[in-house]
N, C-alpha and C positions, 0 to 999 in steps of 0.2 A: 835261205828265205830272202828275196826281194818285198822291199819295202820300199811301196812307190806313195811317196808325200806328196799333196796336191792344197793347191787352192786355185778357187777360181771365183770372181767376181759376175761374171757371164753366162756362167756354162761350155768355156770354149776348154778350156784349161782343166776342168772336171773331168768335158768329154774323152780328153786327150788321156789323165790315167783311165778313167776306165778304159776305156781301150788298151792301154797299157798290160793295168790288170786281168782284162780278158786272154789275151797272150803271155802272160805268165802263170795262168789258171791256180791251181793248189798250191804252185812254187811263188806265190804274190800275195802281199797283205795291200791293200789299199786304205793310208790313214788319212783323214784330214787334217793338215796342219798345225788347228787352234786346238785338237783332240793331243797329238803327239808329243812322250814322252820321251825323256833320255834313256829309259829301259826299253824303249819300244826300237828305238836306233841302235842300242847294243844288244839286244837278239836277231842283229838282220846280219847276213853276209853281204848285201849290198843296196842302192840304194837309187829309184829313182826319183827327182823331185820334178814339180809341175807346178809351173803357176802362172798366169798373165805376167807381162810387162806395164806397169804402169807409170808414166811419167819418167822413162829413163831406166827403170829399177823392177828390181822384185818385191812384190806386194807386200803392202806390213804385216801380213798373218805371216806368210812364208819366213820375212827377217823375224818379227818373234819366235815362228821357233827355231831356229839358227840361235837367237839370245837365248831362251832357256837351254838349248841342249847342250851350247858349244863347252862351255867349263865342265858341267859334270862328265861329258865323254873324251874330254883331250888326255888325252894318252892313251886312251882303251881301242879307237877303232884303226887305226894306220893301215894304210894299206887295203882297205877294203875297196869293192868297186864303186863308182858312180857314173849316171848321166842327168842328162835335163832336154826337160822338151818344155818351153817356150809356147805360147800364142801371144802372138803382139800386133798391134795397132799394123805398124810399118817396119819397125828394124829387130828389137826383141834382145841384142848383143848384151844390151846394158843389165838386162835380168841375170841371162846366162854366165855373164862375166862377174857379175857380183856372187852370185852363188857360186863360182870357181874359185874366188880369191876366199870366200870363208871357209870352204871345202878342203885348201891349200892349209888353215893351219891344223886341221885332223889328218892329214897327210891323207885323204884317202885318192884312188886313181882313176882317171876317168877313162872308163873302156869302150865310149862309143862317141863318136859326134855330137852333138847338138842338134836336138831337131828344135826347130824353127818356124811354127805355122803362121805366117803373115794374114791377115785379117782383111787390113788394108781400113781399115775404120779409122777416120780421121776428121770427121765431123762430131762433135757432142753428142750428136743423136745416135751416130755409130757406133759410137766408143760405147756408150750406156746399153746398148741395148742386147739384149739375149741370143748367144752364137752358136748357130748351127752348123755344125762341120760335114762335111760330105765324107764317104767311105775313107776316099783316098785320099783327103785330108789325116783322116785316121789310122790310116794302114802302118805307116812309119812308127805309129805309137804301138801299135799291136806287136808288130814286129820287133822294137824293141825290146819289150815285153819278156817276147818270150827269149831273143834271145840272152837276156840277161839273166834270167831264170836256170835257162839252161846252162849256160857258164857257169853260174854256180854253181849247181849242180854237180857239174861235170868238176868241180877243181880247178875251171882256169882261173878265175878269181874270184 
């Protein structure tokens, strides 16, 4: 089972799991962040997260639950897959890279890219305001989706 964790502030980052989760179909749970338990993390085989970059970083729903789940699951998941897919303003890395480095002490492995959906919102009224993504904005997430679903599936990881 793929468990694809989201937050979004926007709607850009939401739209991005569902999409996710529509290419993962039966083999995907779609949790919301502020929802998600450390039981809910230790019955997935793997794991996609999603959320805005805000100011540098990954949103504080998203670092919360990284704080509630990181202690109860360190030592139970190793090795399991993960990816992340980003919507940012203009660069997105600083989300990405933070969720890698807390990722790094559950030793789990990352079996795809970084997707990345640049926005380009860089005025107040941008950044605030409600994001509508186009198909092929979305497609890389679909695509994800499913193929992560399917790897597990299959046993790659």
């Amino acid at each position: 089972m793929l468990t694809i964790v989201w937050h979004s502030r926007t709607g850009a980052a939401r739209a991005m799991a569902q999409s996710a989760a529509r290419g993962a179909g039966a083999r995907g749970r779609l949790l919301y962040a502020g929802d998600v338990r450390p039981e809910d993390l230790l019955d997935s085989g793997g794991y996609l997260f999603v959320c805005p970059e805000n100011l540098g970083s990954m949103t504080g729903m998203m670092k919360e639950m990284f704080d509630r789940s990181y202690y109860p699951l360190l030592g139970q998941i190793e090795g399991r897959a993960y990816a992340t897919a980003i919507a940012a303003g203009s660069d997105g890395r600083g989300a990405q890279t933070q969720i890698d480095r807390i990722v790094t002490g559950w030793r789990l492995r990352r079996v795809a890219d970084p997707i990345i959906v640049n926005l380009g919102a860089q005025t107040p009224e941008a950044i605030l305001a409600d994001k509508f993504l186009t198909e092929a904005m979305l497609q890389p997430c679909f695509e994800l989706g499913a193929a992560m679903a399917e790897g597990l599936d299959m046993g790659l990881f």
